[in-house]
C-alpha positions in Angstrom: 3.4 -13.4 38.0 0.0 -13.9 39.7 -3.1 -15.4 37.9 -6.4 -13.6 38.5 -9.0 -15.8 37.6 -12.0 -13.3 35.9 -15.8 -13.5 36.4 -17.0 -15.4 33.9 -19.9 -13.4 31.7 -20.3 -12.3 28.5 -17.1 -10.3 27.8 -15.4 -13.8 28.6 -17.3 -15.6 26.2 -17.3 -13.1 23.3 -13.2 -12.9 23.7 -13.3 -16.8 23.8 -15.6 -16.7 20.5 -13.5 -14.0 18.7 -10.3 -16.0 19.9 -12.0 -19.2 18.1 -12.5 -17.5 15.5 -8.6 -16.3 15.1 -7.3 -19.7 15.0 -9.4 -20.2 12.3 -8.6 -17.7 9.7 -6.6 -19.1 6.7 -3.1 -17.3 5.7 -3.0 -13.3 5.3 -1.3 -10.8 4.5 -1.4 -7.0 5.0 -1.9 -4.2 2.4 -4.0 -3.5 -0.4 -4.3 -5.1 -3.5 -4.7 -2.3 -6.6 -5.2 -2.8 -10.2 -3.2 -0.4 -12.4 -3.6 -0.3 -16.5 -1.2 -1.9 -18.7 -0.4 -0.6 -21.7 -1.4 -2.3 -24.6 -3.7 -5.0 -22.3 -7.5 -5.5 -21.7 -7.0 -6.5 -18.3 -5.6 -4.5 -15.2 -2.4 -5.5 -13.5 -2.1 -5.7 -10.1 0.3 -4.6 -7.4 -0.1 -5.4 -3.3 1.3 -2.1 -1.9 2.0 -1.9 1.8 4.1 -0.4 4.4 7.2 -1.3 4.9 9.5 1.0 7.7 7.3 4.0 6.9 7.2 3.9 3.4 5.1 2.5 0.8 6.6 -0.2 -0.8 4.5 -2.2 -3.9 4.8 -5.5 -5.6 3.9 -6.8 -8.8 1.3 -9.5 -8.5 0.7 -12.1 -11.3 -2.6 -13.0 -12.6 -2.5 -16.1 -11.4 -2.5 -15.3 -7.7 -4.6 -12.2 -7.7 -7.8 -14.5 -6.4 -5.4 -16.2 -3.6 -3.6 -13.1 -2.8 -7.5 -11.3 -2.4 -8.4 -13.8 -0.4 -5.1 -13.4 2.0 -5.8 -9.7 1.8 -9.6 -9.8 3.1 -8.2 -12.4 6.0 -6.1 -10.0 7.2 -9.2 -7.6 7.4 -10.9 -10.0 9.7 -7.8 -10.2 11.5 -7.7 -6.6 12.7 -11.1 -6.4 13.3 -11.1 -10.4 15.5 -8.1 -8.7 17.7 -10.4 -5.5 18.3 -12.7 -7.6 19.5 -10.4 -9.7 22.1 -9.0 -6.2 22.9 -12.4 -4.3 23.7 -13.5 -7.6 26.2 -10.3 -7.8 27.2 -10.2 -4.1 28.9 -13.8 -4.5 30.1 -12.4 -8.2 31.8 -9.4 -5.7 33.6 -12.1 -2.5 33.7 -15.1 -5.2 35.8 -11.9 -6.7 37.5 -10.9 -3.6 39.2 -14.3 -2.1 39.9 -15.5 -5.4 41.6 -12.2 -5.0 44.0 -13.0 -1.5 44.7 -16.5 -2.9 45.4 -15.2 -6.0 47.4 -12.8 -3.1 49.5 -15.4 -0.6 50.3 -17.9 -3.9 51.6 -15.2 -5.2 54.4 -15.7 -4.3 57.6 
C-alpha cells in the first residue's frame, strides 16, 4: 500500500493531540452504571447494564467497586468522544488531501 504523506496543519495536530490523549486514558468499560433499591437497605445497589449481541444484558456490581467501576465507565465516555475527534480530522486530512490533488491537476499545463 502507498504512503501519502499529509499537509501538516491544524487537523494533523489536533488528531495527534486527541491521539495523545487516547493512550492516556486509564481502563474502561462500556455501559451504564444504575442504582436500583434494595429491599430492606438505605443504600442503592448497583448494576452495569450493556449490550451484549443486541440485547441488554446487566450485572450486579458490589459496593466496593462502584467508585472504580464509575471511573472505568466515564473513561469510556472520553473514549468515544477522543475517537470522534481523530475521526472528524482524519476525514478533513483525506477531504484537504483530495481537493489539493484536484487543485494540483487543474494547475498543470
Amino acid at each position: 500500500m502507498k504512503n501519502h504523506i499529509f499537509i501538516e496543519n491544524r487537523h494533523t495536530a489536533r488528531r495527534q493531540a486527541a491521539r495523545k490523549q487516547i493512550s492516556q486514558i486509564g481502563p474502561f468499560i462500556e455501559g451504564s452504571l444504575c442504582a436500583f433499591k434494595r429491599p430492606g437497605c438505605v443504600e442503592p445497589g448497583w448494576h452495569l447494564t450493556f449490550k451484549k449481541k443486541g440485547r441488554t444484558t446487566t450485572v450486579y456490581v458490589p459496593m466496593e467497586v462502584v467508585a472504580e467501576i464509575k471511573q472505568w465507565t466515564q473513561n469510556h465516555q472520553r473514549l468515544k468522544k477522543l475517537i470522534r475527534q481523530v475521526t472528524r480530522h482524519s476525514l478533513a486530512l483525506i477531504r484537504g488531501h483530495v481537493a489539493n490533488q484536484r487543485a494540483a491537476r487543474r494547475n498543470q499545463p
